[in-house]
Structures are given as C-alpha cells and as structure tokens.
Backbone bond lengths (Angstrom), bond angles and torsions (degrees), N, CA, C in turn:
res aa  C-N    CA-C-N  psi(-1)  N-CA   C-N-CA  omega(-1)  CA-C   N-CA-C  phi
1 X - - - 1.460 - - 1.524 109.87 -
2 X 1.313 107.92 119.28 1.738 106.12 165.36 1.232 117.14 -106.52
3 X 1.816 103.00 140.48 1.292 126.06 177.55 1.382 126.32 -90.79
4 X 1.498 132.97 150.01 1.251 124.72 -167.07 1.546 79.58 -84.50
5 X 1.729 118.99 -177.24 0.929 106.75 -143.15 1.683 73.63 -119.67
6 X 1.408 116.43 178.34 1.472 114.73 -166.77 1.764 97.25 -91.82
7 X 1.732 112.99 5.40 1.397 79.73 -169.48 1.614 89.76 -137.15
8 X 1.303 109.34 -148.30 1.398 90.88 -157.89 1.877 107.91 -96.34
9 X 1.108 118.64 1.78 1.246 98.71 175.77 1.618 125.63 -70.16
10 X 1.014 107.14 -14.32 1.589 124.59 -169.48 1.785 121.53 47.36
11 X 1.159 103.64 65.47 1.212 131.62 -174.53 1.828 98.23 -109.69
12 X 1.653 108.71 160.61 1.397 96.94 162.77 1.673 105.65 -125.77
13 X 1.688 103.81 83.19 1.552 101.51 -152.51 1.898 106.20 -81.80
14 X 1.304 96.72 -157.56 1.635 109.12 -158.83 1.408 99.77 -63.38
15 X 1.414 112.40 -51.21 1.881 105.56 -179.54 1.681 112.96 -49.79
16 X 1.545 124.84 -20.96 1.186 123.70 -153.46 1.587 93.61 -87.13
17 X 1.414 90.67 -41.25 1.877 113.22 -169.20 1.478 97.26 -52.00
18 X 1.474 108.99 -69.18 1.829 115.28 -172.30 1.233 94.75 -51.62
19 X 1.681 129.17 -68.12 1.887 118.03 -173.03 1.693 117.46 -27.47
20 X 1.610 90.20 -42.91 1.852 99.96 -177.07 1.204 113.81 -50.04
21 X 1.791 100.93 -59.42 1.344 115.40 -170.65 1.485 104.91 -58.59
22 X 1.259 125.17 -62.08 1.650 130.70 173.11 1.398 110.57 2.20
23 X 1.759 93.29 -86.82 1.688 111.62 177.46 1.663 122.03 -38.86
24 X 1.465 98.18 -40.24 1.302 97.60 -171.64 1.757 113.30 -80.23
25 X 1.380 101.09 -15.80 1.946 103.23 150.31 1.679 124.19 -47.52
26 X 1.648 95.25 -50.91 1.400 109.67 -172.74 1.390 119.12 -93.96
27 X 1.624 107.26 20.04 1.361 106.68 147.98 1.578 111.03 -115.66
28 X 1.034 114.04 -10.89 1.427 96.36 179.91 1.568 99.89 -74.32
29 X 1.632 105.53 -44.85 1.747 99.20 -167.22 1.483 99.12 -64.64
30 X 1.179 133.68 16.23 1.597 116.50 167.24 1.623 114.80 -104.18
31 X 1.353 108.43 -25.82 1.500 122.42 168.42 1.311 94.57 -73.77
32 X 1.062 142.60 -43.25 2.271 130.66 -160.15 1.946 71.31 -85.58
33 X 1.176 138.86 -47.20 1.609 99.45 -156.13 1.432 96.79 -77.22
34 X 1.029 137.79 -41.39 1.371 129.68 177.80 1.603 117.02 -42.85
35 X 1.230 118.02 -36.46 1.576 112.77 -175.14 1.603 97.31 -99.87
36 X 1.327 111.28 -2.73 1.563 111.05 -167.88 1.805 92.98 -81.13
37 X 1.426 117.84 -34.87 1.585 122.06 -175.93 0.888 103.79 -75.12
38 X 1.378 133.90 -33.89 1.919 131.64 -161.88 1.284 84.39 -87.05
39 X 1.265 138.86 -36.65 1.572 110.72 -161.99 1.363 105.85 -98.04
40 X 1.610 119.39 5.98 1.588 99.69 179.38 1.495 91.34 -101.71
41 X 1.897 126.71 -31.19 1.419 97.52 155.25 1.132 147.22 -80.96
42 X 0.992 121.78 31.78 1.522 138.61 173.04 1.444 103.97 -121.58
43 X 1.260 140.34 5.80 1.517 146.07 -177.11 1.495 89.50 43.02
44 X 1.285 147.51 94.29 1.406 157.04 75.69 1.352 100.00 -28.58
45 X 1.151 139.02 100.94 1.580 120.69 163.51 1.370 103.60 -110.16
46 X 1.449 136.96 9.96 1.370 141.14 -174.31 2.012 89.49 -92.85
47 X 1.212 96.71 -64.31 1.537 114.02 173.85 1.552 124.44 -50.55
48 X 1.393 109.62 -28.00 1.684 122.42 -171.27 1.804 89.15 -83.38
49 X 1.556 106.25 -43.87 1.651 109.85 -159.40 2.279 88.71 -62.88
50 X 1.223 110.59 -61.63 1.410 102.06 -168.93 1.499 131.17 -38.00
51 X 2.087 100.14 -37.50 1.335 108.69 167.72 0.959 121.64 -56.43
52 X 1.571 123.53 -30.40 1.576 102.55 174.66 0.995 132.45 -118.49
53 X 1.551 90.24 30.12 1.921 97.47 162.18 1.380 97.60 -101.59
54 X 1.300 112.47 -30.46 2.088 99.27 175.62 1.442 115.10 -48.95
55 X 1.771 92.57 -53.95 1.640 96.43 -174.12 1.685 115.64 -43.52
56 X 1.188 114.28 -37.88 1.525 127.62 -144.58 1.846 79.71 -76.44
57 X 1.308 104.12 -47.40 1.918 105.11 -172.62 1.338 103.19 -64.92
58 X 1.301 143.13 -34.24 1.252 142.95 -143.82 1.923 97.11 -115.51
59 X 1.167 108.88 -26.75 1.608 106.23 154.62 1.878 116.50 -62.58
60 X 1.180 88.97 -30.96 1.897 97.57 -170.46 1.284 87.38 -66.10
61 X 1.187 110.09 -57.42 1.662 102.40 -172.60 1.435 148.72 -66.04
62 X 1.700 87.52 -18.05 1.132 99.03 175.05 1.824 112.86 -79.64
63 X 1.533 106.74 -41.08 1.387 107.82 160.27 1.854 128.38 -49.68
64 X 1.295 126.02 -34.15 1.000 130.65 131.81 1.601 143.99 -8.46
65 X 1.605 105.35 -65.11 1.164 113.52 -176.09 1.337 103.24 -93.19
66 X 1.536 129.57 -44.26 1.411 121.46 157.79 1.558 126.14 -23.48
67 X 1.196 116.16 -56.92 1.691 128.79 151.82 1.272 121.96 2.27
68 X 1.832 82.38 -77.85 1.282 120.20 -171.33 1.827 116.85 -63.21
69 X 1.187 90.05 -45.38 1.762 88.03 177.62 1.571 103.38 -82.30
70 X 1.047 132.11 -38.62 1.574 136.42 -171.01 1.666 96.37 -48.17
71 X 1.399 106.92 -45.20 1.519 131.53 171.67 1.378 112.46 -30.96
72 X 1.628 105.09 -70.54 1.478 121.38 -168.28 1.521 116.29 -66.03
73 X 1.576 97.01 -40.14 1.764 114.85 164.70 1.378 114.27 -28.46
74 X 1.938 115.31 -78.12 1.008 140.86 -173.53 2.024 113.63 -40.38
75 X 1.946 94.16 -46.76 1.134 95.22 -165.09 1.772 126.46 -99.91
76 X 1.800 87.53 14.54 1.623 91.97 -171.06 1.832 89.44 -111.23
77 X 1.188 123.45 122.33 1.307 138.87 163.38 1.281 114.40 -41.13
78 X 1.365 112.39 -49.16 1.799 126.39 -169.49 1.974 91.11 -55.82
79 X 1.364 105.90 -44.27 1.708 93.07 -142.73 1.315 105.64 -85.52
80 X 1.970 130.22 32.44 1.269 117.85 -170.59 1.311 107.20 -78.45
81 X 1.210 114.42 -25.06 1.812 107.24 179.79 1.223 134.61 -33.94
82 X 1.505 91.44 -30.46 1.731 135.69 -159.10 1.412 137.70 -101.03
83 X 1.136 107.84 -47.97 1.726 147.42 151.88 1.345 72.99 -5.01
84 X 1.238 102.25 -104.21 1.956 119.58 -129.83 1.988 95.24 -55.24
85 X 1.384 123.16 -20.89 1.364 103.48 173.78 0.935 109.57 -132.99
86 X 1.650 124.06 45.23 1.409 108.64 136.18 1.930 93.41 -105.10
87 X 1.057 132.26 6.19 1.703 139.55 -168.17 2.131 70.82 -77.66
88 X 1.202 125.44 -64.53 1.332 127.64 -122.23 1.744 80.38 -93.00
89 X 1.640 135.94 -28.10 1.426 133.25 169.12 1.985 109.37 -56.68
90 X 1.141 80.56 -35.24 2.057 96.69 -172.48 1.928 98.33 -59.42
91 X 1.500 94.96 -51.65 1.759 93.44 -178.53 1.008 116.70 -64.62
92 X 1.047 133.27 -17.38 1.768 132.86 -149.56 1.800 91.85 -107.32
93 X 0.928 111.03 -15.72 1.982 134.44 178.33 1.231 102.39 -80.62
94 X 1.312 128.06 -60.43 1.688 158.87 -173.65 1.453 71.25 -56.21
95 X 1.474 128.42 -98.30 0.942 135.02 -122.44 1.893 121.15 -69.09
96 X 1.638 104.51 -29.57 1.473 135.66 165.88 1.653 95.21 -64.66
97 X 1.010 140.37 -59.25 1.699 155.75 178.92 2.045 97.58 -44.29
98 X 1.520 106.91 -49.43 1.919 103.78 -168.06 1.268 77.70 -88.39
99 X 1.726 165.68 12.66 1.676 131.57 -178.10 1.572 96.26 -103.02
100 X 1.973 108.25 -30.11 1.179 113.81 -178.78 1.341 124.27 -64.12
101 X 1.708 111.95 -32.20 1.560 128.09 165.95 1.158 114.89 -63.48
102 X 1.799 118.23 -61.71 1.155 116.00 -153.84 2.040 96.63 -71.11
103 X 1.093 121.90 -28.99 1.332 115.56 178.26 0.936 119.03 -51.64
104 X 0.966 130.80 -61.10 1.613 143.11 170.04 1.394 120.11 -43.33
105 X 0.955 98.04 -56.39 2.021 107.12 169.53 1.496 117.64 -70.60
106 X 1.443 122.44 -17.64 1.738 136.78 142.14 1.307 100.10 -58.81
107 X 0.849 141.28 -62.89 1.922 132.93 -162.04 1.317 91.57 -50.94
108 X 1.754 91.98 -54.96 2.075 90.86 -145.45 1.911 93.53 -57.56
109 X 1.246 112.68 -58.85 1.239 118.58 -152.69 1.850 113.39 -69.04
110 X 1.793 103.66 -33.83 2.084 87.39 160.54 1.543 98.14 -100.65
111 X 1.139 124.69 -8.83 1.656 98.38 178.09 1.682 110.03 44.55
112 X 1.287 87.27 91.62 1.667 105.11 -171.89 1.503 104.01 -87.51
113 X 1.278 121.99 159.73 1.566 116.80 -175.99 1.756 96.39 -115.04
114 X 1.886 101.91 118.85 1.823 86.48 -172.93 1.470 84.64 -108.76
115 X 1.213 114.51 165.94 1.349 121.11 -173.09 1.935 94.61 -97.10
116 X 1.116 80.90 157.95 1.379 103.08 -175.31 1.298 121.94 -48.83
117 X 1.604 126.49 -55.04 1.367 150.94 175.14 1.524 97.10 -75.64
118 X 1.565 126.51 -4.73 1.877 101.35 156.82 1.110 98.18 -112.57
119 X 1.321 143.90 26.67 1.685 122.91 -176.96 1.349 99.60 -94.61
120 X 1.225 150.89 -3.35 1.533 143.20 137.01 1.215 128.67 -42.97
121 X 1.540 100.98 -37.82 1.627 124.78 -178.06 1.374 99.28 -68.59
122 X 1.024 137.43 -56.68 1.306 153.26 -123.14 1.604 88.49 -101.41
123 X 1.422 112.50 -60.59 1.548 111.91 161.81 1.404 120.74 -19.20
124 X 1.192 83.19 -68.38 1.860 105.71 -166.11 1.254 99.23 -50.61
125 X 1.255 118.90 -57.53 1.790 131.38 -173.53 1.217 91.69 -36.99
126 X 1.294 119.41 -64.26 1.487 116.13 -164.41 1.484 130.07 -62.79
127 X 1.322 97.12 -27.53 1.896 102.66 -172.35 1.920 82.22 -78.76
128 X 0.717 124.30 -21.86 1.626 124.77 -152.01 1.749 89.25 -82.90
129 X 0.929 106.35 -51.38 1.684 112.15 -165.12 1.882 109.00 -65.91
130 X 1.665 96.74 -56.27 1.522 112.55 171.61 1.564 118.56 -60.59
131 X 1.598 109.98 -27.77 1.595 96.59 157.97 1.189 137.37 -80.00
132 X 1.595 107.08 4.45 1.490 123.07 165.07 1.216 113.10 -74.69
133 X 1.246 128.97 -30.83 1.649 146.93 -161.64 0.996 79.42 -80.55
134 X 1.774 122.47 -76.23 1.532 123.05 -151.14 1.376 111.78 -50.70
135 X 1.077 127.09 -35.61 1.111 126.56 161.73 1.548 160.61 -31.41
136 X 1.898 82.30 -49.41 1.741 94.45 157.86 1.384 124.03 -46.63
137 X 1.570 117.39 -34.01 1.497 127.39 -134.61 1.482 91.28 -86.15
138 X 1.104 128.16 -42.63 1.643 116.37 173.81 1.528 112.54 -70.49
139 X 1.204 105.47 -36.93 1.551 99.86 173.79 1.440 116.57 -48.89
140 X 1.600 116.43 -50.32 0.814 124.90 -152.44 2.176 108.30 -74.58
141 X 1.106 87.26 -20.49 1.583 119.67 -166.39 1.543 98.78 -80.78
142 X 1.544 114.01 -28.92 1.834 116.39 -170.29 1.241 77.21 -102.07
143 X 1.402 145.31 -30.23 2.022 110.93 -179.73 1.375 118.73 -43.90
144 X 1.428 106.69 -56.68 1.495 113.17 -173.25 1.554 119.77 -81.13
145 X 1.735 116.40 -6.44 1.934 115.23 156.62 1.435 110.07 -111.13
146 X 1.327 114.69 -37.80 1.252 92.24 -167.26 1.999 109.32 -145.00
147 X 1.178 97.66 66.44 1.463 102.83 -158.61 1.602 130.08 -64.76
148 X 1.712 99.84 -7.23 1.367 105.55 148.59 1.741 119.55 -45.28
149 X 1.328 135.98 -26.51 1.236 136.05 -142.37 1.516 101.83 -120.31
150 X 1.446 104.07 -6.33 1.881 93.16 -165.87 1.612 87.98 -62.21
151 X 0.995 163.12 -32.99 1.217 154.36 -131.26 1.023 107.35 -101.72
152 X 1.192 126.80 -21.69 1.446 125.31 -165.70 1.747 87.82 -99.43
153 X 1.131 111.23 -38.42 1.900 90.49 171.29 1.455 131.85 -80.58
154 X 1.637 99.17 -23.70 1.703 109.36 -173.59 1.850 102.78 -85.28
155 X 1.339 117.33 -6.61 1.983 122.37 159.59 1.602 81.29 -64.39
156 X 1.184 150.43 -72.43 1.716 119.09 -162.56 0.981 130.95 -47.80
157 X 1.452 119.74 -22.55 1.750 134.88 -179.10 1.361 93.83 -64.99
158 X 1.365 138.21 -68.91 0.914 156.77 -155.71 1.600 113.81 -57.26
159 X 1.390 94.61 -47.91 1.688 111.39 160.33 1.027 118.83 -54.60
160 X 1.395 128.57 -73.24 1.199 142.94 154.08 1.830 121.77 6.57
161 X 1.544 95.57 -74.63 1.103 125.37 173.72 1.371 138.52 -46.80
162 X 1.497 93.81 -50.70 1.627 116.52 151.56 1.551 131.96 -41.36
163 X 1.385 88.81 -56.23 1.463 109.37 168.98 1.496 137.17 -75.06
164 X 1.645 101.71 -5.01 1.598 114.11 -168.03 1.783 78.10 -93.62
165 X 1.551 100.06 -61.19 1.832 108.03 -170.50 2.316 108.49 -34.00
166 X 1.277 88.88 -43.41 1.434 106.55 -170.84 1.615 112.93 -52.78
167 X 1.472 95.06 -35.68 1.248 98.61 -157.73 1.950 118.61 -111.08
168 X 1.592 90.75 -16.84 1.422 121.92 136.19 1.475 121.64 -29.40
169 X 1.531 98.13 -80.45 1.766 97.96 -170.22 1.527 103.97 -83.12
170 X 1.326 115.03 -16.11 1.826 98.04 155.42 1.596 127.34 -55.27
171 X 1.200 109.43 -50.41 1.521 122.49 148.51 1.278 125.68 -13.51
172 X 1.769 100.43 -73.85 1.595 99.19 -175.33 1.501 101.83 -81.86
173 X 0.788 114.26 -30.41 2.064 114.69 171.74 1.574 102.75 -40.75
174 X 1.088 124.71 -48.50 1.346 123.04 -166.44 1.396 106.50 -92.68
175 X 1.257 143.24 -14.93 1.598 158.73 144.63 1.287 104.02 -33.45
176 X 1.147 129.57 -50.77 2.165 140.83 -116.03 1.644 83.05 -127.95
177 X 1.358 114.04 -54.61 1.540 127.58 -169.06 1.460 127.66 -85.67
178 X 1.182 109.72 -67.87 1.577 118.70 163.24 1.265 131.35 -84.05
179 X 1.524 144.05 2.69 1.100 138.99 -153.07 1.791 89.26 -143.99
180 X 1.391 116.05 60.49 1.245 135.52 139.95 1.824 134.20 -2.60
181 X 2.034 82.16 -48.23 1.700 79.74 -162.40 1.393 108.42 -100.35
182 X 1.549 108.12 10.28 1.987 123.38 -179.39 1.747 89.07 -75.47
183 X 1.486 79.94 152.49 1.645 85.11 164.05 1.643 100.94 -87.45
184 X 1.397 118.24 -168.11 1.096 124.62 169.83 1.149 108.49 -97.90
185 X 1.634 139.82 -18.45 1.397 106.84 146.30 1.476 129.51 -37.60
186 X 1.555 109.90 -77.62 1.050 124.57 149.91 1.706 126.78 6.15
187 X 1.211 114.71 -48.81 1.476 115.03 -162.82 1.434 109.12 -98.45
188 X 1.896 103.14 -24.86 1.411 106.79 167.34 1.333 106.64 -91.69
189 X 1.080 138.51 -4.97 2.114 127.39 156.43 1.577 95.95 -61.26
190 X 1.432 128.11 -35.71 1.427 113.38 -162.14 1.631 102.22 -80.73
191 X 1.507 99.64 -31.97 1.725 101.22 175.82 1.015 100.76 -50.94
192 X 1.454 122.23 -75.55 1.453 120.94 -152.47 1.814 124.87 -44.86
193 X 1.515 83.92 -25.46 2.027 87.16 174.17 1.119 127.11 -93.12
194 X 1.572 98.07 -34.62 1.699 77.93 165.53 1.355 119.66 -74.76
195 X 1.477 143.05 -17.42 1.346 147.67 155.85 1.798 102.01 -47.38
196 X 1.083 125.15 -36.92 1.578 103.74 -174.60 1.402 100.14 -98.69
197 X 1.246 148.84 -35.28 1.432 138.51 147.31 1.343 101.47 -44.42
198 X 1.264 146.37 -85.62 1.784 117.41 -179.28 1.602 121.59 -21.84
199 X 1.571 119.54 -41.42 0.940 131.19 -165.60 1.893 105.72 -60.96
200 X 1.204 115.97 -47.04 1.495 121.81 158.25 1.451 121.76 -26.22
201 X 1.258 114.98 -62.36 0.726 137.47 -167.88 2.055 111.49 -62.64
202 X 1.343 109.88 -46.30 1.089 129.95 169.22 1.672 112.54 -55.83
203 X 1.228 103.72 -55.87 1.586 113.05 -179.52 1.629 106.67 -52.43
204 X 1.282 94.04 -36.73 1.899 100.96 -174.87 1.996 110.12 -49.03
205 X 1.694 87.99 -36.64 1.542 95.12 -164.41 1.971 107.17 -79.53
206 X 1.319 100.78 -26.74 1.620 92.61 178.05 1.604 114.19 -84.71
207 X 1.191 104.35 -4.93 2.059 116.57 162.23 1.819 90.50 -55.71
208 X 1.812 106.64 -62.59 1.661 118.00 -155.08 1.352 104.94 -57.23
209 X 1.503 115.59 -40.15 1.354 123.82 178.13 1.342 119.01 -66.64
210 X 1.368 116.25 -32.50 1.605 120.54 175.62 1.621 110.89 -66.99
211 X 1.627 86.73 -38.29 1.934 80.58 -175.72 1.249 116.53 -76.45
212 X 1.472 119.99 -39.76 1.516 106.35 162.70 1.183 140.32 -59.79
213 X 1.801 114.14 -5.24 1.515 99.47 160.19 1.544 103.21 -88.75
214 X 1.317 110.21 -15.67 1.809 74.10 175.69 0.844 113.50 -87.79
215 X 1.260 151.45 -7.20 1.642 149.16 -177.80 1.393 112.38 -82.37
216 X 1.213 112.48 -11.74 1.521 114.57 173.38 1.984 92.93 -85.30
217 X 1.536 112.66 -59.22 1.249 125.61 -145.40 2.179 75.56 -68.37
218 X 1.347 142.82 -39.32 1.065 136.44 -173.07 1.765 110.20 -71.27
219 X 1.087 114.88 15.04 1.625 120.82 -174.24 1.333 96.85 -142.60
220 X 1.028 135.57 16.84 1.579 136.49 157.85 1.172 111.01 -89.75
C-alpha cells in the first residue's frame, strides 16, 4: 500500500517505504505470536520451535528498519516538527515487538502447565490482545494521509483492550476459585501469563495514545 506522503511533495519516499515496511514487521510478529500460543498449547513443539526462530529474524529486522527511519528523521530538515513523536511512535512498536519475543521465550523456557479446560481461554486472550496490536497499523497509516481518521480506528484498540483485561481476570478468577487441585504455585504461573498476554494488549493502547497526540498536534 502507498501513502501520500505527509508533506507536501507528494512523493511516497524512503522514510514512508521503511514506516511501511516497519508495520508490516509488526504484523507478521502478531500473526507468529498468535500461532506461536496455539502450538505450544496444543504441544506442536516442531511448530512452537520455528516461531521463535522467525520471531528472533523478524526482531532483527525490525531493529534494522527502525535504524533506518531514525536515519531519515535525523537527516531530512523538513521533518523536525516531528522527529521527537514519531522517535516516541517507533518505541511504543519496539516495545509491543520485546512482549511478543519475550513471551514466547517465557513459554518455551518455564513451560507452564495450562489445564486443558483454559486453553480456549488462553486462545481467546490472545486473538483479543493481538487485535489490539492489529489495530494500531491503520491508525498508524491514517496519521500520515488522513489524520482526521486515526480515531476512528485506534477506538478498536481500546475495545480490544477492554476485552483482553475482561477476559484476563476471568481467567485468573477461575485459577484462584475453581481450580482446587493446582497448587498455588501453579495458579500463580497461570497468573503470570495471562497478565503478560494482557500486557500486549495494553502496549497496543499507548501506540493509540501516541497517535492521538499527534493528530491533534498535526491539525494545529
């Protein structure tokens, strides 16, 4: 997809290209964590092992292209207005990019035991959280054409979010309450994941929050 460009030449130049490319990191790493959870609860472990060697390549890259635009930032005069918050949109990317790694490399490495009757839950958690992510990416895509509109896509993050949190502490509600025969180690390994899969979900919303200050500060 090409973007008009945010400024006035109307070109869709190299910073726009790397931004493109960027996003399109941070959707794949939201599709590999999504199949990266189904296959470690479903013991795929042939399938769990690939996700996180993709991830590990697709982090390189994403550090990479960050570089690269931080690059273009620095060296285009026009974009100082801008710099310091699209620098602070790039982290909040960075930062959604290490919950998707470091999660995954938590599974592999305590290998948590989920019980059977939450691994639907646990699903769900996940599509719930990652459609918060998915979300940014159009938002993020209407700052620079049409920035009246990020709002009307980044209210799904928000949704999203709500609903990951919601469905989260139903989770651990049913851990703490009904599930008797866990130890209490046990019940806090199950806390702790669904709290960092919620945690996704959260990160999604300070992307939504970043873009709405610039879309206000881009209509001034």
């Amino acid at each position: 997809m090409k973007w008009k460009t945010l400024f006035s030449d109307g070109k869709t130049n190299r910073f726009i290209e790397s931004v493109d490319r960027l996003l399109g990191t941070v959707d794949h790493s939201v599709l590999l964590f999504k199949e990266g959870v189904q296959n470690y609860l479903y013991d795929d472990k042939e399938g769990f092992a690939g996700n996180l060697a993709t991830m590990a390549s697709l982090e390189s890259e994403a550090g990479a292209l960050r570089r690269e635009i931080e690059s273009s930032l620095y060296s285009r005069g026009v974009m100082i207005r801008y710099r310091g918050d699209i620098m602070r949109l790039l982290e909040r990317f960075d930062h959604i990019l290490s919950i998707i790694s470091n999660d995954l490399i938590q599974f592999e490495i305590e290998a948590p035991n989920i019980p059977q009757d939450l691994r639907k839950e646990f699903v769900k958690l996940t599509e719930l959280a990652t459609m918060a992510v998915e979300s940014t990416i159009p938002g993020t895509k209407a700052y620079f054409t049409e920035p009246d509109k990020v709002s009307e896509t980044t209210n799904r993050v928000y949704f999203y979010e709500k609903e990951a949190v919601k469905l989260s502490q139903s989770i651990k509600r049913t851990v703490f309450h009904d599930m008797d025969f866990l130890k209490l180690s046990e019940k806090f390994h199950l806390r702790y994941f669904a709290l960092h899969i919620e945690d996704l979900s959260k990160a999604a919303v300070k992307v939504a929050e970043q873009l709405s200050v610039m879309a206000i500060k881009r209509n001034l």
